[in-house]
C-alpha positions in Angstrom: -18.8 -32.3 -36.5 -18.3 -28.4 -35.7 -20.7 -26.4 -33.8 -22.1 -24.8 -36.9 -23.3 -28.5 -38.2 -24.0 -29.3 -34.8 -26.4 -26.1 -34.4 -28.3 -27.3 -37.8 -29.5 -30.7 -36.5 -33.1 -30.7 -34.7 -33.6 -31.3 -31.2 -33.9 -35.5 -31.0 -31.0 -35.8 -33.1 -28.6 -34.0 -31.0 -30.2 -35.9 -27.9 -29.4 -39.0 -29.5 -26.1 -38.1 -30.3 -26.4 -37.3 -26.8 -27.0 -40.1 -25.5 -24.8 -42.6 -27.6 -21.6 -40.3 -26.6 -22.9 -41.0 -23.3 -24.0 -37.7 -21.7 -26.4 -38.3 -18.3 -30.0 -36.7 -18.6 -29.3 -35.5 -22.2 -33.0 -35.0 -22.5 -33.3 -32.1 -20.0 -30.4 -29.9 -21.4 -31.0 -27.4 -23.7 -29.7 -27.1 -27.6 -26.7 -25.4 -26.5 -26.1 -27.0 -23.5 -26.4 -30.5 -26.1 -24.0 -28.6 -28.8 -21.5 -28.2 -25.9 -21.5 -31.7 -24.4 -21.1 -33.4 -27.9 -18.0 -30.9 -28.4 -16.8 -31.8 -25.3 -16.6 -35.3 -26.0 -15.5 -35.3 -29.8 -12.6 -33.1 -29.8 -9.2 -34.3 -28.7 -7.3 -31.1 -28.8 -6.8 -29.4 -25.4 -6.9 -26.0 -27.2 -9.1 -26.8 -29.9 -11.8 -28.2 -27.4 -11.7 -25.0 -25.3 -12.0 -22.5 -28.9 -15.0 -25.3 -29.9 -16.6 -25.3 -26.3 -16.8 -21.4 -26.7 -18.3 -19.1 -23.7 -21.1 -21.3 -23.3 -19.1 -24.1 -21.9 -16.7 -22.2 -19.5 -20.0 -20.8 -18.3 -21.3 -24.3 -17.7 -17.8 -25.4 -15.9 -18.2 -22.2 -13.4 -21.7 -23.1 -13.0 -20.7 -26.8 -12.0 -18.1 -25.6 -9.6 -20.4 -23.0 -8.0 -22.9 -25.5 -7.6 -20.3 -28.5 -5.8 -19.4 -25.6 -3.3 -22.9 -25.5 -1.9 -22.8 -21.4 -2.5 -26.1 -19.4 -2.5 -25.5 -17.8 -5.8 -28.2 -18.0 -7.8 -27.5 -15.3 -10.5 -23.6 -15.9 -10.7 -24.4 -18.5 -14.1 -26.6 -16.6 -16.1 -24.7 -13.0 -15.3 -21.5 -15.2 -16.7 -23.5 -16.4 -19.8 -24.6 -12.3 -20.5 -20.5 -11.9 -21.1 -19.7 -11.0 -24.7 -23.0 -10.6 -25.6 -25.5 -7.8 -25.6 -26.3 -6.6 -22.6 -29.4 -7.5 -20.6 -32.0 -5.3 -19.9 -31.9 -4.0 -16.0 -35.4 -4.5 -15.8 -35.6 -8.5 -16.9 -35.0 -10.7 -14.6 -35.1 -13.9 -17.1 -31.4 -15.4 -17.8 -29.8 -14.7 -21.1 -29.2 -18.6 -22.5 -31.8 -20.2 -19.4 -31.9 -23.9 -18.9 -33.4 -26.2 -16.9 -30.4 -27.2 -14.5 -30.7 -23.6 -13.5 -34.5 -23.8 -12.9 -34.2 -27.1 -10.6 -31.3 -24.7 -8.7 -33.4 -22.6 -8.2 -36.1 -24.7 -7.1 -33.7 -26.7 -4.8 -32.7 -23.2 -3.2 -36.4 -22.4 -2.4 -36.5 -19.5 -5.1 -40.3 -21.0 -7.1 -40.4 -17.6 -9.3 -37.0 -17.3 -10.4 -37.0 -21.4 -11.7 -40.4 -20.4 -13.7 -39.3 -17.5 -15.1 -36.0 -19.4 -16.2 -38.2 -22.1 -17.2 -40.6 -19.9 -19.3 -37.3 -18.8 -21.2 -35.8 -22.3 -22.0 -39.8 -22.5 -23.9 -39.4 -19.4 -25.9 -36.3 -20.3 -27.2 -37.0 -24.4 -27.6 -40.8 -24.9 -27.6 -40.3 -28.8 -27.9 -38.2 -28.9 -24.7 -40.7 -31.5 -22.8 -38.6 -31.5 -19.3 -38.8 -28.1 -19.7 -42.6 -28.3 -19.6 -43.0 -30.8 -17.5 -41.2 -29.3 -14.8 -42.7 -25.7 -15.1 -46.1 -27.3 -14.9 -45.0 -28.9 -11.6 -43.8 -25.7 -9.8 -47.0 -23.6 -11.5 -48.6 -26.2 -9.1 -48.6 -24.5 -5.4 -49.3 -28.2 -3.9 -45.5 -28.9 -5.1 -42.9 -28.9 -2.4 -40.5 -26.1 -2.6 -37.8 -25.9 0.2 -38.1 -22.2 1.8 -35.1 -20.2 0.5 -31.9 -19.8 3.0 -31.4 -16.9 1.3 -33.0 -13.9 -0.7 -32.3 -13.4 -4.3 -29.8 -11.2 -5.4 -31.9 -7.8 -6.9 -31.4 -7.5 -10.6 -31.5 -3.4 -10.4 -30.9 -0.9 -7.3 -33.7 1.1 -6.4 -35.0 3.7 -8.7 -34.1 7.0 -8.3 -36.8 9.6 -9.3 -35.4 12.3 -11.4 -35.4 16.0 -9.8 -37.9 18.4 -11.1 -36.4 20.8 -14.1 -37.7 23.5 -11.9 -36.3 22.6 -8.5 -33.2 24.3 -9.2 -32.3 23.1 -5.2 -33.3 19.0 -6.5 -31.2 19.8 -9.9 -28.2 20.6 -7.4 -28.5 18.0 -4.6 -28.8 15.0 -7.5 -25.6 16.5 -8.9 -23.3 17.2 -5.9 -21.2 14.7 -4.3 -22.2 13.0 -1.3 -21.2 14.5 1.8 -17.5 13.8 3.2 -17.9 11.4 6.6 -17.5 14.0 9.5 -13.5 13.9 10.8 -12.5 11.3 8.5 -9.7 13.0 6.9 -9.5 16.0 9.6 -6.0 15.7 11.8 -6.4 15.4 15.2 -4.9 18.2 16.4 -1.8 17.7 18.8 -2.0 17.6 22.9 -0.2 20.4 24.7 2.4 18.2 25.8 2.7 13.9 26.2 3.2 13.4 30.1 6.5 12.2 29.6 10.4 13.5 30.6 12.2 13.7 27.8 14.8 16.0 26.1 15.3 16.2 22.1 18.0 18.4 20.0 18.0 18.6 16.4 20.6 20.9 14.7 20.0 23.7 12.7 22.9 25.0 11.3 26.7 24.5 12.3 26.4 27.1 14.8 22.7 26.5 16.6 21.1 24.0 18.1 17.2 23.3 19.0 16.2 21.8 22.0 13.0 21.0 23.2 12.1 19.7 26.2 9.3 18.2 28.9 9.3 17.3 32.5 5.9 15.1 34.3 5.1 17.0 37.5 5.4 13.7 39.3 9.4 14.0 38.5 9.5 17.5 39.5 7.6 16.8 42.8 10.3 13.7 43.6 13.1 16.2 42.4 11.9 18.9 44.7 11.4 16.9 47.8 14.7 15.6 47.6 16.8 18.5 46.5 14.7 21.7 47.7 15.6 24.9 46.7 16.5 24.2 42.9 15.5 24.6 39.7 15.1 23.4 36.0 18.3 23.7 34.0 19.4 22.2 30.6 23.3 21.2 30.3 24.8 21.2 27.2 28.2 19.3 27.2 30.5 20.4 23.6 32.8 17.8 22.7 35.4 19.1 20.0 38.4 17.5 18.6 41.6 18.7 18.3 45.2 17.3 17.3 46.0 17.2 21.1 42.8 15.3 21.8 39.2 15.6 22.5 38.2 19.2 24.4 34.8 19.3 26.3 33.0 22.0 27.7 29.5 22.4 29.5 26.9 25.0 29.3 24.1 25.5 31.8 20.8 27.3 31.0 18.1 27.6 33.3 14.6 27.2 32.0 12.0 27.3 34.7 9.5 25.8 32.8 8.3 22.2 32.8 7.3 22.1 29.1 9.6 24.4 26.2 12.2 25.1 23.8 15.3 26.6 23.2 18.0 27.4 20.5 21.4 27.1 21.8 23.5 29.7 19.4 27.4 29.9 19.0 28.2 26.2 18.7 31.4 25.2 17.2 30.7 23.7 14.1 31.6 19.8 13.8 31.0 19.6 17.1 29.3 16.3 19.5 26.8 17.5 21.5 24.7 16.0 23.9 21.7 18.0 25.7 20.1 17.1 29.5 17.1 18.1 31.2 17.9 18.2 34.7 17.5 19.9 38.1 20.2 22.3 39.2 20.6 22.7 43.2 23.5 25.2 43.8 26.6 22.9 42.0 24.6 19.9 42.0 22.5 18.7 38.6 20.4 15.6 38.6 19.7 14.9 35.3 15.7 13.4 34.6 16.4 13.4 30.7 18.8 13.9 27.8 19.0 13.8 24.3 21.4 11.2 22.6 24.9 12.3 21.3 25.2 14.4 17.6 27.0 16.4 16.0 26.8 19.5 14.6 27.0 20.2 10.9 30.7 21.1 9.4 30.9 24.7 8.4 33.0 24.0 5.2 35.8 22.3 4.5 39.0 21.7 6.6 41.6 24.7 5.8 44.4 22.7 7.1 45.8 19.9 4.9 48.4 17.3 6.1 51.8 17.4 5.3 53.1 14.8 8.0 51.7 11.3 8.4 51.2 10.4 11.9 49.3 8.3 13.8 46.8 9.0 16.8 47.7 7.1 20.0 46.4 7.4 23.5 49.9 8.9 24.2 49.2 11.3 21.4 50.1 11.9 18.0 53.2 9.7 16.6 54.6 10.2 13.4 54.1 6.9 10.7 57.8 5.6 10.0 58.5 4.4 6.6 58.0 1.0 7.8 54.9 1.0 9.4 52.5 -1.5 7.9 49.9 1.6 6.7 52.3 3.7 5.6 51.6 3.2 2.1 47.7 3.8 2.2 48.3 6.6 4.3 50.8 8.3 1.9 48.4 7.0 -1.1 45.2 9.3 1.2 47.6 11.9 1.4 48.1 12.4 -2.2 44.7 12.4 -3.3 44.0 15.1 -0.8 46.7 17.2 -2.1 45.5 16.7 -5.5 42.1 17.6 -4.8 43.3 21.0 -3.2 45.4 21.5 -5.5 42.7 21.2 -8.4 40.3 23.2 -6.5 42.9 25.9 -6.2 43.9 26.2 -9.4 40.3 26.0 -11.0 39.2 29.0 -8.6 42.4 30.9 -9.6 41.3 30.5 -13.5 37.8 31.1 -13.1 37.0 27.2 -14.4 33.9 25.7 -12.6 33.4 22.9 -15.1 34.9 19.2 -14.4 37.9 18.2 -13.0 39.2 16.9 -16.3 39.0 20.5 -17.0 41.1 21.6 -14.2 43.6 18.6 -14.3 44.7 20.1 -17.8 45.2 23.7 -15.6 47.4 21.4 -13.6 49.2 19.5 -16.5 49.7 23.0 -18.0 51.3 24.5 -14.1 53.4 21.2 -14.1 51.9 19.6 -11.0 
């Protein structure tokens, strides 16, 4: 049978059935609750059954589970049975399909109002349901024993707010406006004046200009003092730049004074590695306390010069790639793309075309590169 012909037959019948299908205390569930177990047990379809069993029964299985867990929820079942139907009213506490498994939760969990309310709601829907009566008789009784409850019931409705006065234009305003923001929740904390730490950062800025910034703990400038009297704080810049005949350094020496500051360092040579020291200059002495690691300063635009001999760099200097040198062939292949490159760029600039390269490869097709 489906649940519509189940749903037609009266109370005993579907206890019966019940029964016979072999469903424990048949006689204390409620018509739906009966409905459910008989679909439960008659249909073999996985999928079917779950359709058949409806809400209802996935209800009843969350209600099973809560209830093997031990967990103090009292209103978890009859909130999940309110799903899909209309909604209940905030203000009744009675379940929206009570039964009497939920009452004798209740009951079990100390809670004696909340099982005779839901108890008094399984009556108004099935007036014949004699466990139901019997039971709410039992707990109307204050020489029953009820457990004390581990736990207070969850409140069906928050406190009631009492509507401002149309006239209290102040009321109107304050019921309106947001609550307030938590004081220095989102506020930055502001930065300390320096970190009591030696250290000595550079960033650049442009090909030409470095930053540096810089801090010194007095406890380093006391040591520093004691041992080298008579000094002061300098910063040393030491300029790295490569050339064909090798690598050409230079240092720069700024004095500062301060223990805490900053500086911009100003005509760098682009492409440059720089690296930046905090340190304490007596006479031709430095001691350095910090420094910055090695960068390099930002290219000012490309390379003018464009090779037209392959050689190879060796400590002993520059020595020119013979014809059978094993990368003689990638290097010639490097070369040629770097010629053709210029030699696109050229030409493009020359006729005013700043589209794509396939443009100015034709230029070069046409010139009889």
């Amino acid at each position: 049978m489906n649940r519509a012909e189940l749903e037609h037959l009266d109370r005993d019948t579907l206890i019966a059935r019940a029964e016979d299908a072999g469903v424990t205390r048949a006689r204390i569930l409620t018509r739906p609750e009966l409905v459910d177990e008989l679909l439960l047990r008659t249909t073999v379809d996985p999928v079917a059954k779950k359709k058949a069993r409806g809400l209802f029964g996935v209800a009843r299985d969350l209600l099973a589970r809560v209830v093997e867990r031990g967990l103090n929820l009292p209103d978890a079942a009859d909130r999940i049975r309110t799903l899909g139907g209309p909604l209940p009213s905030r203000r009744s506490a009675p379940a929206a399909l009570p039964t009497v498994t939920l009452a004798e939760i209740y009951a079990t969990q100390g809670h004696r109002g909340r099982a005779i309310e839901t108890l008094e709601g399984v009556l108004a829907r099935e007036a014949d349901h004699a466990a139901a009566r019997t039971l709410l008789a039992q707990l109307r009784d204050d020489r029953y024993p009820v457990p004390a409850p581990r736990l207070p019931p969850e409140d069906d409705e928050p406190p009631p707010v009492e509507p401002p006065d149309e006239d209290d234009e102040e009321g109107v305003l304050e019921t309106l406006a947001p609550p307030p923001e938590p004081m220095h929740m989102l506020d930055d904390t502001p930065l300390p004046p320096h970190y009591d730490v030696d250290e000595c950062v550079a960033i650049p800025v442009d090909p030409r200009t470095l930053y540096v910034y810089w801090e010194a703990r007095e406890a380093t400038l006391a040591e520093v003092r004691a041992t080298h009297p008579g000094g002061a704080l300098s910063l040393r810049l030491v300029v790295v730049v490569p050339t064909w005949e090798g690598p050409r350094s230079s240092a720069r020496d700024y004095d500062v004074t301060l223990a805490l500051g900053d500086f911009f360092a100003r005509d760098l040579l682009p492409g440059a590695v720089v690296r930046v020291a905090l340190g304490w200059k007596s006479g031709a002495e430095f001691v350095p306390l910090a420094h910055s690691p090695a960068l390099e300063t930002p290219a000012d635009g490309p390379s003018p010069l464009v090779a037209d001999v392959l050689v190879r760099w060796t400590p002993k200097g520059a020595v020119p790639v013979q014809p059978g040198d094993r990368d003689a062939a990638a290097i010639e292949r490097a070369l040629g793309l770097v010629r053709r490159e210029e030699t696109i760029a050229r030409l493009g600039k020359r006729n005013g075309f700043l589209g794509s390269s396939d443009r100015w490869m034709h230029v070069v097709a046409r010139a009889g590169a």
